[in-house]
Kinemage of the C-alpha trace (Angstrom):
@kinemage 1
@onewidth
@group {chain A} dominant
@subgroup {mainchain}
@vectorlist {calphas} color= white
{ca unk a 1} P -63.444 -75.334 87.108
{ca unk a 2} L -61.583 -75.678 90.321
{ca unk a 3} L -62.848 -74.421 93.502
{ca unk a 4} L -59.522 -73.108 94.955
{ca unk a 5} L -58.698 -69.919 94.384
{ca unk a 6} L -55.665 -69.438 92.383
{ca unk a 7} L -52.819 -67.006 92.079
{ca unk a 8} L -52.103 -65.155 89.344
{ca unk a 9} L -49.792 -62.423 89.980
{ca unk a 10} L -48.630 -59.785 92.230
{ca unk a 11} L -49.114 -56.095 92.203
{ca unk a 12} L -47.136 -53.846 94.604
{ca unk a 13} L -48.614 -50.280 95.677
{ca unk a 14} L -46.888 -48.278 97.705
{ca unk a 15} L -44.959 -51.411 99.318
{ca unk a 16} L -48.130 -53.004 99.870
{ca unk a 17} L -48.735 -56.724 97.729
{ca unk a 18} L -51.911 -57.320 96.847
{ca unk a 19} L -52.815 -60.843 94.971
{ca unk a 20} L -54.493 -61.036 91.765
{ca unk a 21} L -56.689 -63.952 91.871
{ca unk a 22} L -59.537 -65.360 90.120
{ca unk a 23} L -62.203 -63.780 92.083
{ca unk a 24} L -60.113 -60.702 91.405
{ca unk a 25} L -60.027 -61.457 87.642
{ca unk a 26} L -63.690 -62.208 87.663
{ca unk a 27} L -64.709 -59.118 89.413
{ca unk a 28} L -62.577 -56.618 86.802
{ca unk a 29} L -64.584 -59.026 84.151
{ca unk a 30} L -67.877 -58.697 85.904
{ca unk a 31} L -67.344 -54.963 86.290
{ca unk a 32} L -66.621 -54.109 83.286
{ca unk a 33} L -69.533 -55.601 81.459
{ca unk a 34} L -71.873 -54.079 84.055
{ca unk a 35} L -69.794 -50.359 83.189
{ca unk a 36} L -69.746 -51.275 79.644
{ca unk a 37} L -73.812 -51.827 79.596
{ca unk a 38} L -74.146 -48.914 81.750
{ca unk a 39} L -72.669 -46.060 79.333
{ca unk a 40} L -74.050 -48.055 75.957
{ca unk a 41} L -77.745 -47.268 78.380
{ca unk a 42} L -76.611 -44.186 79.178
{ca unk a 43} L -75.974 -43.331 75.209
{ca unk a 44} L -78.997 -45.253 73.976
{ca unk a 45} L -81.231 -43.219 76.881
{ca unk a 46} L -80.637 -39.860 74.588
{ca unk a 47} L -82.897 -41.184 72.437
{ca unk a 48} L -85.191 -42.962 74.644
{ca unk a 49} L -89.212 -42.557 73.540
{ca unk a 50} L -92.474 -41.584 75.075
{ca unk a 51} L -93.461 -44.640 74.205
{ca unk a 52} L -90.898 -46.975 74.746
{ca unk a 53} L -90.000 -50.290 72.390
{ca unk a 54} L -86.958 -52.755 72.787
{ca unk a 55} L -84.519 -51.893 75.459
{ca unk a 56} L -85.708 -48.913 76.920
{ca unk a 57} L -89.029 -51.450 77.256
{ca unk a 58} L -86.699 -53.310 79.239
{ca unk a 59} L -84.859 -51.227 81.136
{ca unk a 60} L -88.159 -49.595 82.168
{ca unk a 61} L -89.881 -52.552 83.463
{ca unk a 62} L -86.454 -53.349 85.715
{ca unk a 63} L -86.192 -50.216 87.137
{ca unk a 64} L -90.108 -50.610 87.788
{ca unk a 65} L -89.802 -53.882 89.194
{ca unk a 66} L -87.161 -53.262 91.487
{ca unk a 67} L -88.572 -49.638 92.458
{ca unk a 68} L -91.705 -51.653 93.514
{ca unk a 69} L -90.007 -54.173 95.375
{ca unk a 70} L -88.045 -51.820 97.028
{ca unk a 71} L -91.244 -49.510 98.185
{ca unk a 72} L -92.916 -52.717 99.821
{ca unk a 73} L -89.661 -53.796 101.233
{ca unk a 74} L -88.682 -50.298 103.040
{ca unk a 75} L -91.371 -47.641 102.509
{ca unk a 76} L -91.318 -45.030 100.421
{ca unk a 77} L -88.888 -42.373 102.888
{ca unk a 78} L -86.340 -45.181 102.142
{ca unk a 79} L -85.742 -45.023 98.495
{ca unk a 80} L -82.773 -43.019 98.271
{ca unk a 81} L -81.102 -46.097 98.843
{ca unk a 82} L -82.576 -47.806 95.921
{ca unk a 83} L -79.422 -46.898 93.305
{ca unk a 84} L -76.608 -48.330 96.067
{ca unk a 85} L -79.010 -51.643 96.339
{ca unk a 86} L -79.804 -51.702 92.602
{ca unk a 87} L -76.151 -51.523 91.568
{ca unk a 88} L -75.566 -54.684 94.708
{ca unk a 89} L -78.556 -56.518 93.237
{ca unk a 90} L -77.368 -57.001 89.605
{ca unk a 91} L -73.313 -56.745 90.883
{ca unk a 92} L -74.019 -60.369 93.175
{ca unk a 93} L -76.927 -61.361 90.573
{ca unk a 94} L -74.127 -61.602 87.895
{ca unk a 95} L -71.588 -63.115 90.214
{ca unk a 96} L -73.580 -65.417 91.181
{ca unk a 97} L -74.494 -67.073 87.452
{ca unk a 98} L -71.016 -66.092 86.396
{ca unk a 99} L -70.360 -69.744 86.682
{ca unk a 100} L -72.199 -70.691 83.524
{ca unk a 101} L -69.747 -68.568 81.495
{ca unk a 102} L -66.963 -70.464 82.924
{ca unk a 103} L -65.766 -67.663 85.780
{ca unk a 104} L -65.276 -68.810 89.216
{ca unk a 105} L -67.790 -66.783 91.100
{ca unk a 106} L -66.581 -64.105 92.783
{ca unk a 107} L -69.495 -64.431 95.655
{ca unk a 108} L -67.535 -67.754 96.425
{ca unk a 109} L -65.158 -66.254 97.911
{ca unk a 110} L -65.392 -64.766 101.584
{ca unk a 111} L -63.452 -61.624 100.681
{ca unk a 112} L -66.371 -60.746 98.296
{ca unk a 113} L -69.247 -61.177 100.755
{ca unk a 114} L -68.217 -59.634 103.907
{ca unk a 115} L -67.262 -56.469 101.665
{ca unk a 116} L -70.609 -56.033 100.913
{ca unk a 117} L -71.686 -57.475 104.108
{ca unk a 118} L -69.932 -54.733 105.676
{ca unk a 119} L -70.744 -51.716 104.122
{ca unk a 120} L -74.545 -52.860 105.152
{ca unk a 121} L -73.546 -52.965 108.305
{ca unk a 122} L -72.203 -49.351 107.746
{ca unk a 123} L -75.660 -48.305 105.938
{ca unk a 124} L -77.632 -49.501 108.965
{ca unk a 125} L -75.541 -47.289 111.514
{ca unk a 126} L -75.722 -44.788 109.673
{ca unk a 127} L -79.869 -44.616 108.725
{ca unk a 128} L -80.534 -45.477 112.299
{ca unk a 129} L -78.485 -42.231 113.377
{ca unk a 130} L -80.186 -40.218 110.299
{ca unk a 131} L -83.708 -41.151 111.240
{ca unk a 132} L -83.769 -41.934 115.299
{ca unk a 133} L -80.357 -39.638 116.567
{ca unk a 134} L -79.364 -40.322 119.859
{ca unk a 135} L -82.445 -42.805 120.570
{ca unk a 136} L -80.877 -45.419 118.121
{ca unk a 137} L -77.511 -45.683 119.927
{ca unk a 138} L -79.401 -45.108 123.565
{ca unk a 139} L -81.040 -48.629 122.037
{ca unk a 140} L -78.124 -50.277 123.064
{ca unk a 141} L -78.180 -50.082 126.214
{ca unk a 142} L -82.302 -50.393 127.125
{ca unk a 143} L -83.364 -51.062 129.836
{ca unk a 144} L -80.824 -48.854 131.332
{ca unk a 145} L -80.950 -50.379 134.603
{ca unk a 146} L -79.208 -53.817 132.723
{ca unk a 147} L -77.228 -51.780 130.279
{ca unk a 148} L -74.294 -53.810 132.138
{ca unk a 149} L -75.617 -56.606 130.373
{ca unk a 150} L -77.453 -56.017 127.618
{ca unk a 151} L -74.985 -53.574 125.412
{ca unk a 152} L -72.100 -56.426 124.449
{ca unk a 153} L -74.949 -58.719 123.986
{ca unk a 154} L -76.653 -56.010 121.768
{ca unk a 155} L -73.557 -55.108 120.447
{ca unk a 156} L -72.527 -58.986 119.343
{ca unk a 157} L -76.165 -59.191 117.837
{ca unk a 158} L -75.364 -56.198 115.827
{ca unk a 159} L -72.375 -57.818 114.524
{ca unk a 160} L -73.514 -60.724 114.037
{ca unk a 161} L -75.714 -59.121 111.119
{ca unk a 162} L -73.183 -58.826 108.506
{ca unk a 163} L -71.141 -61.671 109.704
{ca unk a 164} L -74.443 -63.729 109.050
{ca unk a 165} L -74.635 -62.371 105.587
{ca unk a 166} L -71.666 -62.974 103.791
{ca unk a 167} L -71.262 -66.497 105.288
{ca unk a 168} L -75.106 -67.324 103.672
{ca unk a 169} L -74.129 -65.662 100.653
{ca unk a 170} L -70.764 -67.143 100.245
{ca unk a 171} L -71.624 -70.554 101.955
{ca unk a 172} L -74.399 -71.738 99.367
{ca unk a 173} L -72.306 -69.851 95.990
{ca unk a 174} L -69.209 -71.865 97.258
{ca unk a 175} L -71.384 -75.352 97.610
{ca unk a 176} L -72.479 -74.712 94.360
{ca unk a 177} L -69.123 -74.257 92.795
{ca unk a 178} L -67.790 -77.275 94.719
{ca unk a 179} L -70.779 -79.723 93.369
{ca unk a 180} L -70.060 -78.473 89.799
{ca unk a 181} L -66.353 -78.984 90.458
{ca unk a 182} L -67.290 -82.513 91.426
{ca unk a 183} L -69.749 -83.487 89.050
{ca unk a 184} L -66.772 -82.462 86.090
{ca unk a 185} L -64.233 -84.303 87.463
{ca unk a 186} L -66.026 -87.528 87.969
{ca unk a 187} L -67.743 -87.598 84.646
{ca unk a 188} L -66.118 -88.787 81.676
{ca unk a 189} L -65.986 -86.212 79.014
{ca unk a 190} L -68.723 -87.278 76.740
{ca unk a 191} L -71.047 -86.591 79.581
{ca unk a 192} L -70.120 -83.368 79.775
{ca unk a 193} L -72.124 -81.728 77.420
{ca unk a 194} L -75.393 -82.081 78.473
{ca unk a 195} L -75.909 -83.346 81.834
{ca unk a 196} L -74.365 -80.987 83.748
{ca unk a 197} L -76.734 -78.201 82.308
{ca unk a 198} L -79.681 -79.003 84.289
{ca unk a 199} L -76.933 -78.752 87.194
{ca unk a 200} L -75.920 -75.936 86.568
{ca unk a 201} L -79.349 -74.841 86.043
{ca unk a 202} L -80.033 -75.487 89.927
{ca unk a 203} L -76.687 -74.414 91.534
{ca unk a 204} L -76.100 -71.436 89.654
{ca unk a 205} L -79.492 -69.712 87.666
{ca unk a 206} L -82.025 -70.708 91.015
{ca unk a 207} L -79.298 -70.525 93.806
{ca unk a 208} L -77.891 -67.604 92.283
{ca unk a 209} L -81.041 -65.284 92.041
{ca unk a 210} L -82.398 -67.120 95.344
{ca unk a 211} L -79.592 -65.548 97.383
{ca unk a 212} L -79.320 -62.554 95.439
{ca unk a 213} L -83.351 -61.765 96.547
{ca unk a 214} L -82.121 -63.219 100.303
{ca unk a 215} L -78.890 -60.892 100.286
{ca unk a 216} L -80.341 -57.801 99.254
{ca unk a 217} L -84.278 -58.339 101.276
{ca unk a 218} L -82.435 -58.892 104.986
{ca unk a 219} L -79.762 -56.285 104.244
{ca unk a 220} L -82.982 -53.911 103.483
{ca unk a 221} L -84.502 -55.381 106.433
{ca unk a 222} L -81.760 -54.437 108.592
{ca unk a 223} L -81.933 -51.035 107.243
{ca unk a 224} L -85.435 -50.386 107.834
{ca unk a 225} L -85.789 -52.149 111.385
{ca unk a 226} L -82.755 -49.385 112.304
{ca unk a 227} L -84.575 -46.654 111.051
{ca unk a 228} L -88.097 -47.509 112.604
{ca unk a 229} L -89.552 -45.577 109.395
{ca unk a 230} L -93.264 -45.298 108.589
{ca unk a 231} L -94.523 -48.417 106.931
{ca unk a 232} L -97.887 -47.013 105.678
{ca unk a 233} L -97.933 -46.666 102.101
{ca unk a 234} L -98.061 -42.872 101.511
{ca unk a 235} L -94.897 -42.864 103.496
């Protein structure tokens, strides 16, 4: 694997080029797995059972799991964002490990991260406004007296959040892509097979879901601190 990111081709739209690159070949991969398992769930969920066996078993406990992490992580007047995070949580999850099937990953590259990044940064505008109107955006500039002074600072803090995010993200996804680049091109083939598995263990199964849980728990953090919700549990 090489860590650059390479060209592939070209497609024009409209008169605008846009680059088909690995991460962009990984991500049309990645995707369409995720669709793929999505409508073969979707068909198999017809016939799903009171009591449930096989995969609707484990679909259930998933959707349990995360449902429960996401109620101690926001409260309950914050679930309606559970399906956007749920869908971010398996999309970077996947990315991330992608590596041991032999795709580059595409949270290695920048492009990736600040996407996602940014439409958190979106999310927490827009819940703050939802839940705390014109006090959220007054929050700015408190105390008013120093507003002068204290709304770029608050402002560059604010911006800082999802700046903050995709570099962690794509920082420690890249390392790990690098070291595994490395590792293959200074070992001689016949100790390839299985040394670099307990590697690849580390940089991309534990990395991978370790900054998956990071990604998804501040950017829910974020959300939640905005909105100033309720944290008792029969919120």
């Amino acid at each position: 694997m090489d860590f650059n990111i390479q060209i592939h081709g070209v497609i024009n739209i409209f008169g605008l080029e846009f680059l088909i690159t690995d991460t962009t070949v990984s991500t049309w991969i990645i995707s369409g797995v995720l669709i793929a398992f999505a409508l073969l769930v979707r068909i198999k969920s017809r016939n799903f059972k009171e009591v449930p066996t096989g995969l609707q078993n484990v679909i259930e406990m998933v959707i349990e799991a995360f449902e429960n992490y996401l109620h101690t992580t926001v409260g309950g007047k914050l679930m309606f964002i559970g399906n956007w995070f749920f869908t971010v949580f398996v999309f970077i999850l996947i990315s991330n490990i992608s590596g041991l099937f032999g795709l580059r990953p595409p949270t290695a590259d920048w492009a990736t991260t600040v996407g996602l990044a940014v439409v958190t940064f979106f999310l927490i505008q827009i819940i703050g406004i939802k839940f705390r109107g014109g006090e959220y955006l007054t929050s700015f500039i408190k105390p008013y007296y120093l507003s002068w002074l204290f709304l770029p600072i608050n402002l560059i803090g604010e911006i800082a959040r999802p700046i903050s995010l995709s570099f962690r993200l794509f920082g420690n996804i890249l390392a790990g892509t690098v070291m595994m680049t490395l590792v293959y091109s200074l070992m001689p083939w016949f100790l390839q097979i299985g040394i670099p598995a307990g590697l690849h263990g580390f940089f991309d199964l534990f990395a991978g879901v370790l900054q998956t849980y990071i990604f998804v728990t501040l950017s829910l953090s974020f959300i939640k601190g905005a909105a100033a919700v309720d944290e008792s549990p029969t919120a």
